[in-house]
C-alpha positions, -999 to +999 in steps of 0.1 A: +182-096-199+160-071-184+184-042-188+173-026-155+197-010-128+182+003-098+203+036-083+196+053-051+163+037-051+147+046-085+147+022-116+164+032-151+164+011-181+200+010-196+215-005-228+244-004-240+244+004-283+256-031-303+291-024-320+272-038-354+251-011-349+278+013-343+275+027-377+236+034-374+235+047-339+268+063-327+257+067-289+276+045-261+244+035-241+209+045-245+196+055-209+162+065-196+141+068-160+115+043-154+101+066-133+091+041-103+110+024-074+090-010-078+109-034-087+083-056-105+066-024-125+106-013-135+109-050-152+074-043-171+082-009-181+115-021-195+105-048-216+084-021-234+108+002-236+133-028-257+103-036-275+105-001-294+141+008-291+145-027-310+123-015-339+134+015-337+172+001-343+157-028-368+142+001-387+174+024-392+192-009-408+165-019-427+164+017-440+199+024-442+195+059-418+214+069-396+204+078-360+178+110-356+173+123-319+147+139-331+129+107-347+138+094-319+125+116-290+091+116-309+091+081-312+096+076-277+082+107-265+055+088-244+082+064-225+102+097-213+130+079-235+154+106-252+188+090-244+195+102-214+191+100-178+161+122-163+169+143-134+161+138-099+132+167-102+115+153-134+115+117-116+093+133-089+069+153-110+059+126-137+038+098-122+050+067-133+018+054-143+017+073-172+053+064-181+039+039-205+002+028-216-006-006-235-039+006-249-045+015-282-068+047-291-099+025-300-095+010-265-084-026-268-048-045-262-026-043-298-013-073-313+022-055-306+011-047-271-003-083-267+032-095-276+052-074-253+024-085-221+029-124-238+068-120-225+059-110-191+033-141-190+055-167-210+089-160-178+081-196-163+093-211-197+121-199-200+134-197-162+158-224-170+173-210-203+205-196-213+203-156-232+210-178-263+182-198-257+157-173-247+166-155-279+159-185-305+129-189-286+116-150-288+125-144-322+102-167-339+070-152-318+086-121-327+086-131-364+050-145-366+035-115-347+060-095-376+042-110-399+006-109-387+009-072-383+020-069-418-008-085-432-039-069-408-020-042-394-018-034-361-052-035-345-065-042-310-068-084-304-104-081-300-110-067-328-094-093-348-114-114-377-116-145-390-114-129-424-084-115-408-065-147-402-075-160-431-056-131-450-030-143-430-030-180-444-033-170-477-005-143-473+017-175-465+004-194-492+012-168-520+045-164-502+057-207-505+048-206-542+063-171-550+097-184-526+095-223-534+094-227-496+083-256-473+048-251-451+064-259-424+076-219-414+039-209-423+027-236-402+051-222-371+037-190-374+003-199-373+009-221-344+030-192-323+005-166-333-024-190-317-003-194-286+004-156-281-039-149-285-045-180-261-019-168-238-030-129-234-067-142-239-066-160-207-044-140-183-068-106-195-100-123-201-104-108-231-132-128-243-113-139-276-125-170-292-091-179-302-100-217-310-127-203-338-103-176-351-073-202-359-092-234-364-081-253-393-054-230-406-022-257-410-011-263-441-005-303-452+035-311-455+050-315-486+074-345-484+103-324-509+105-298-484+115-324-454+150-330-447+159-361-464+182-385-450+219-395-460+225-428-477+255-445-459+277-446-487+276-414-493+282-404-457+313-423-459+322-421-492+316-385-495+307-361-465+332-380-445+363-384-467+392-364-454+398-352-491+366-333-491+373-318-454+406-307-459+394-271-458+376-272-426+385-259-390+397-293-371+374-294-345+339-285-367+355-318-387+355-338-357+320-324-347+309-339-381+323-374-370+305-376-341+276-357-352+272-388-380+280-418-353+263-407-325+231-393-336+235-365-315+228-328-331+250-297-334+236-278-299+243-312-279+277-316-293+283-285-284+271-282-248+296-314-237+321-304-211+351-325-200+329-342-176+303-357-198+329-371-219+338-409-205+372-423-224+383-447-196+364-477-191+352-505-209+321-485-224+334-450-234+308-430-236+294-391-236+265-381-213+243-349-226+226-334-195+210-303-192+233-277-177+225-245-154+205-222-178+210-241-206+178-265-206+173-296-237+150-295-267+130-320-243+130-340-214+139-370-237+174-357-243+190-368-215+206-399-226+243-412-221+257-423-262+284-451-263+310-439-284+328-464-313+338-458-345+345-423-356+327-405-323+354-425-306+381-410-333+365-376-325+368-377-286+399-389-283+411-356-305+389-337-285+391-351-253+375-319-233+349-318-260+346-287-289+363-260-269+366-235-300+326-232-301+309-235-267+275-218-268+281-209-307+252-235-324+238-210-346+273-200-361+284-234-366+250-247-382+259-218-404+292-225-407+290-261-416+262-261-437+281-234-458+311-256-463+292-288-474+269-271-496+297-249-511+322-283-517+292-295-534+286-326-508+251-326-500+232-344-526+203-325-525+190-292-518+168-307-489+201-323-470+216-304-445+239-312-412+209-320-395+200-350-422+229-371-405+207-371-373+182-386-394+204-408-412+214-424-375+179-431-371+173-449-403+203-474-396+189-486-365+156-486-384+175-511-408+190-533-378+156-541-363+173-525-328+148-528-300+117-498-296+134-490-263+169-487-276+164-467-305+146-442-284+171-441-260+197-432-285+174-409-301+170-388-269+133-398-282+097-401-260+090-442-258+052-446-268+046-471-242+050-473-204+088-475-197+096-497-172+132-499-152+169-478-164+159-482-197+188-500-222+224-503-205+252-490-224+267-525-229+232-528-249+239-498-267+273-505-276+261-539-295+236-523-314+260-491-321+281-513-331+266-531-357+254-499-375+287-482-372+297-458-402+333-468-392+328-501-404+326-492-443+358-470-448+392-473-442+408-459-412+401-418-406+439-412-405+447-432-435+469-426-463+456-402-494 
């Protein structure tokens, strides 16, 4: 959202105060004159403007203060935002070029600045992306520039070291041991903060050498941080008895059915509408697709799932798919991981929702099924040329069938 309205020809950023941040920040909207009648400079200017009045909202929570205006004025003092809508005589006298400036005092692009110009260069990858999506993929670059900032402070990209982003690695490292956490976030970070150098490095021929300043920074995987897969009998035995579910919402239950037969994760579970779900025919069956503004994790998730077994259980009781959380993957990730973990179902403390997917996996693994098929179920690249439709479901169903979890427990609605 680029929180721009254009009225009677000039362009004002508007945004409307959260309720959760209500309490922080009494005012209704936070208003303020771009100060041009250019479309494309009014989408620029904005993105800077959010880009402060987020910190400056992040800041009064992390801080527990409530709203200043005259924190706030001085803060934004060189945007000409103060909460309110300039008149029509200050638009005319204040140029809009010096509305905003993304130079630093020594001259040079900030690594904050950087970021803010990495959004207006990055648009074309996330064209096809719902608000939801373009949020989960912002906040990590967020996070890693967050972080890079703590470490070196806020300095002008050119200016940055090697020494510097070596600080960087090692402020990571002390931060696993201290946290017992996985490389794998650290490793994310460095990759997204490379990305956002390369990105700005090119498009401003700044002259970086960002391949010298990141080289070699990933840290090697540690196997107990991985997500571990489920055993079978303990997926049926355990995460899928009805006695240990009794306390969860009906349809998150039936997400976990089908999540543990088909294969398919929480955010394509989700996204099925009445028409991808097929319960006529000989070959019932979902189909995830991506949907207007709502693209797939990669081109390789398209697929169409036969459903048998519990997924076919979970279909028919939610024959226009899970109604109660469309657009809502985050919160029921949360949600379910919380329950399992709390009823003491997960085995380990590297198990998680997620594991089932690679759980799936693993039993066509263990039933010798085809290259080709498994990839196909997987929503997975195939590592050699792919000839033709790829497997039919009829194929899908036999193999499906022989691994299904269904087979080793009695009925789902069976007697305590």
């Amino acid at each position: 959202m680029n929180y721009c309205m254009n009225i009677r020809g000039h362009y004002y950023f508007i945004r409307r105060v959260p309720n959760y941040l209500r309490q922080y920040d009494p005012r209704k909207e936070v208003k303020a004159s771009l100060f041009t009648d250019s479309k494309k400079e009014a989408f620029k200017l904005a993105v800077l403007h959010n880009e402060k009045l987020e910190t400056y909202w992040r800041n009064l929570v992390t801080e527990q203060k409530p709203h200043c205006p005259d924190t706030f004025k001085s803060i934004f003092m060189n945007n000409r935002i103060a909460g309110f809508i300039a008149d029509k005589r200050e638009q005319e006298t204040i140029p809009a070029a010096n509305a905003v400036s993304i130079v630093s005092k020594t001259g040079g692009i900030t690594i904050a600045d950087g970021l803010v110009r990495f959004w207006d260069f990055a648009k074309p990858k996330i064209m096809n992306k719902s608000p939801n999506q373009i949020r989960k993929w912002r906040n990590p670059r967020k996070s890693a520039i967050n972080n890079l900032i703590h470490c070196i402070g806020d300095k002008p990209m050119q200016e940055v070291t090697r020494a510097d982003i070596l600080k960087f690695r090692d402020w990571w490292i002390d931060r696993i041991q201290e946290e017992s956490l996985g490389p794998n976030a650290a490793n994310k970070n460095f990759v997204q903060a490379k990305t956002i150098f390369e990105v700005v490095n090119d498009n401003l021929d700044l002259g970086i050498d960002v391949k010298t300043l990141f080289r070699k920074l990933l840290l090697e995987e540690n196997f107990e941080t991985t997500r571990r897969p489920f055993e079978s009998d303990h997926i049926c035995n355990v995460l899928l008895n009805p006695k240990n579910l009794t306390g969860l919402n009906e349809q998150l239950k039936w997400m976990l059915y089908s999540i543990a037969e088909t294969g398919a994760g929480i955010a394509e579970q989700i996204s099925l509408q009445p028409e991808n779900i097929h319960l006529d025919g000989d070959v019932p069956y979902i189909e995830i697709t991506p949907k207007h503004q709502k693209a797939l994790k990669t081109r390789y998730r398209k697929r169409t799932i036969p459903l048998v077994g519990f997924a076919l259980d979970a279909f028919k009781a939610c024959p226009n798919g899970f109604t109660e959380f469309q657009d809502k993957p985050d919160g029921v990730s949360g949600v379910l991981n919380k329950y399992l973990r709390d009823q003491g179902l997960f085995p380990t403390k590297y198990h998680s929702v997620y594991s089932l997917r690679h759980s799936f996996q693993d039993r066509l693994l263990a039933a010798n099924a085809p290259d080709r098929v498994q990839a196909d179920l997987m929503g997975h690249k195939f590592n050699r040329q792919a000839y033709g439709n790829g497997a039919s479901l009829m194929q899908k169903l036999e193999w499906l069938g022989i691994i299904k979890l269904k087979n080793n427990v009695a009925q789902l609605n069976s007697s305590d």
